[in-house]
C-alpha positions as CSV (number, residue, x, y, z in Angstrom):
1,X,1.9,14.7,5.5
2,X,2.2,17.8,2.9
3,X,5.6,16.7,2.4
4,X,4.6,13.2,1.6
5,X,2.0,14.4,-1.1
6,X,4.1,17.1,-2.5
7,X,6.9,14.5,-3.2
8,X,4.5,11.8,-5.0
9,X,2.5,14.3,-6.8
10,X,6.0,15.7,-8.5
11,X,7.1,12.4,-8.9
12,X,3.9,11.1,-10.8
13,X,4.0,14.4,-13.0
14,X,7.4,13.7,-14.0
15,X,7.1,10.1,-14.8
16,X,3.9,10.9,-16.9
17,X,5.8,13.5,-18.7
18,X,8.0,11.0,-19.9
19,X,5.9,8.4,-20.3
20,X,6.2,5.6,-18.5
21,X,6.3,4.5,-15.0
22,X,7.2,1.7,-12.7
23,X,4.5,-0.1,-10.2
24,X,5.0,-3.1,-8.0
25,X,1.7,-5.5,-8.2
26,X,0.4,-7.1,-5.3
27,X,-2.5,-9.6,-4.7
28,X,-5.4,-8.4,-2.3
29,X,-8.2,-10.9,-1.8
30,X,-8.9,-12.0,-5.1
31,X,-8.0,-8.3,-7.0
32,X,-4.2,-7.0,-7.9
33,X,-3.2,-3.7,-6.3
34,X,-0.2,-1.9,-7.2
35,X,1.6,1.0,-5.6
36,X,4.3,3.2,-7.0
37,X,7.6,2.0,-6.8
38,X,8.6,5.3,-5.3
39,X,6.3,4.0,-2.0
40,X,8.1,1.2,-1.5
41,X,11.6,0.5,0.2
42,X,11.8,-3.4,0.4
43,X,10.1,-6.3,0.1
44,X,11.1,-9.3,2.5
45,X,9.4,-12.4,4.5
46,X,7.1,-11.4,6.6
47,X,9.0,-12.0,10.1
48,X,7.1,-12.7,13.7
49,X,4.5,-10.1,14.1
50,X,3.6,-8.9,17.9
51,X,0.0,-8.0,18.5
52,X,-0.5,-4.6,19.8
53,X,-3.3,-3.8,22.4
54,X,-6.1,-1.2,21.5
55,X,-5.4,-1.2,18.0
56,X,-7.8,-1.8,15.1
57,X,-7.9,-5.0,13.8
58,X,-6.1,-4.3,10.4
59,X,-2.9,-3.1,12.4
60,X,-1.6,-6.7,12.5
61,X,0.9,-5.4,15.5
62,X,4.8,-4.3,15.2
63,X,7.5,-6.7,13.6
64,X,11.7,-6.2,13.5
65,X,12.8,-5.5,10.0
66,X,16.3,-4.8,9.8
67,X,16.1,-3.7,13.0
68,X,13.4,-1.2,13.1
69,X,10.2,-1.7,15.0
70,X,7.4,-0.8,11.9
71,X,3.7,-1.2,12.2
72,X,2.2,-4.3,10.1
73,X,-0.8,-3.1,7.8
74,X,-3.5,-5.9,6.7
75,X,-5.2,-4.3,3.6
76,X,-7.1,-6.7,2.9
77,X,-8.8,-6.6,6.6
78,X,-8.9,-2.6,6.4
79,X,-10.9,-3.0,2.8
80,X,-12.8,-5.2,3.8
81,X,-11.9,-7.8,1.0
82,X,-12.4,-10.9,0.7
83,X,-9.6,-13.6,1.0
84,X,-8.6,-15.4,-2.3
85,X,-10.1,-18.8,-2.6
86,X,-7.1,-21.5,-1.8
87,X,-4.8,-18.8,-0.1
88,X,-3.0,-19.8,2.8
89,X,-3.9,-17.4,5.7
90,X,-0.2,-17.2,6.3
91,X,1.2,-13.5,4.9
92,X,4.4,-14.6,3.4
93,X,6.0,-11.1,2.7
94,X,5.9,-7.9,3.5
95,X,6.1,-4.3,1.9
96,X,7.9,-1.8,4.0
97,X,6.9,1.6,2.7
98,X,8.5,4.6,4.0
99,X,8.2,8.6,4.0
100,X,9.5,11.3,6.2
101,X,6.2,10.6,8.9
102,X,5.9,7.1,8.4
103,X,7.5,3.7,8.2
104,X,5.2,0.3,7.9
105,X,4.9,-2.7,6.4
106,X,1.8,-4.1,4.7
107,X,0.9,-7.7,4.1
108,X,1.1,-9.3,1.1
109,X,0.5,-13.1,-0.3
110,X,2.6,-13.7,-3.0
111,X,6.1,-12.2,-4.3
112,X,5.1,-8.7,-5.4
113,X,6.0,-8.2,-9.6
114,X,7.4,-5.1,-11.1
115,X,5.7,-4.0,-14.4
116,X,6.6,-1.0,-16.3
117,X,3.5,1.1,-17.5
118,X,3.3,3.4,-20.3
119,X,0.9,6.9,-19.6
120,X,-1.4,5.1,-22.0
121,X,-2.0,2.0,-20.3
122,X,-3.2,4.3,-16.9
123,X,-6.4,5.8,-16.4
124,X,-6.8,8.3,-14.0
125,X,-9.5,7.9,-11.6
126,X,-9.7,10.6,-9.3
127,X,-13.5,10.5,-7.8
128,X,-14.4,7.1,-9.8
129,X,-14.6,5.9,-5.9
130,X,-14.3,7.6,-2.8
131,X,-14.2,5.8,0.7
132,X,-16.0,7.7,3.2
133,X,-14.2,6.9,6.1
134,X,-11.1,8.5,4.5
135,X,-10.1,12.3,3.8
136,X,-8.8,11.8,0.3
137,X,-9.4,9.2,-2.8
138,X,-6.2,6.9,-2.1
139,X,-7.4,5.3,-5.3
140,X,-5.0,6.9,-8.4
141,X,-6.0,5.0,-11.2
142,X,-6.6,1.8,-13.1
143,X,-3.7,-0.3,-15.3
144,X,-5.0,-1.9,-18.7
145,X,-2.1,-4.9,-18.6
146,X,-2.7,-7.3,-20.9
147,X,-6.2,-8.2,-20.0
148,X,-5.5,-7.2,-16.3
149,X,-7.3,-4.6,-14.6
150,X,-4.9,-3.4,-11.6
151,X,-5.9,-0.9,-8.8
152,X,-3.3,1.8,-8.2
153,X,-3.4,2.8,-4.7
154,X,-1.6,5.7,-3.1
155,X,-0.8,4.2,0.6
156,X,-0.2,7.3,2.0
157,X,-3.6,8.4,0.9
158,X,-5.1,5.0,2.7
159,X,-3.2,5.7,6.3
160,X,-6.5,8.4,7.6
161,X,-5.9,10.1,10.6
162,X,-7.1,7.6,13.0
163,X,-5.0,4.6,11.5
164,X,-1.9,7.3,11.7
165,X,-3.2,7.8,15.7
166,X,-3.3,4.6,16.5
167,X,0.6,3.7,15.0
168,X,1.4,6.8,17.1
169,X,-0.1,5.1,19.9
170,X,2.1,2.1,19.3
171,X,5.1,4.3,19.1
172,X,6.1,3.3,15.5
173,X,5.2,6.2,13.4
């Protein structure tokens, strides 16, 4: 995993250096998320997912994208957020994000948007909240858009040792 956080933490000092960065923004519950755009390989429909036994409920089960066998990730389930009134409970796409350790797919609602940020529009928030089931703050800042408030995640940061156990378990990771 040292590789992982090595390669987004020169990444993000690069693209502060210069300024601006891209994020792709995601709907959880009734909040937006956004990762990097560095995290993300593709974004397709969410295909037939097969339920894994003794998994926790947020791993969703395995599904073939492209023809690779990648966990599915519910975040919404693994915050513990609340769905967004008038969703459909169908996930209609699906983020496959990728490092050297890990391939997986996590659920999303709607098309995902692009938006390109500007250093000034980000505000760090290293230890605004910690989760204390996990070893490190997967929560990297806050975007002022417009009148938007959206929630920077580092998804590497979210998979914990246990959720990383349990894909090995599967044999996907």
């Amino acid at each position: 995993m040292s590789a992982i956080k090595e390669a987004i933490n020169t990444t993000t000092a690069t693209n502060t250096r210069t300024g601006t960065f891209q994020i792709i923004v995601f709907k959880q519950g009734d909040e937006e998320y956004a990762l990097h755009i560095d995290q993300i390989k593709e974004v397709v429909i969410t295909p037939a997912i097969t339920r894994m036994p003794q998994t926790p409920s947020y791993i969703k089960g395995v599904a073939n994208i492209r023809g690779n066998i990648i966990a599915i990730l519910d975040l919404e389930e693994k915050f513990n957020l609340k769905r967004s009134q008038g969703s459909n409970t169908e996930n209609n796409y699906t983020l496959v994000v990728e490092s050297d350790d890990l391939k997986m797919g996590i659920l999303v609602r709607e098309v995902p948007n692009t938006l390109n940020i500007g250093a000034s529009d980000f505000d760090e928030s290293v230890g605004i909240i910690n989760d204390v089931n996990s070893d490190g703050n997967y929560i990297k800042g806050i975007v002022k858009y417009d009148k938007r408030l959206i929630i920077v995640i580092d998804i590497f940061k979210v998979i914990d040792q246990e959720m990383l156990g349990s894909l090995k378990k599967t044999g996907v990771a």
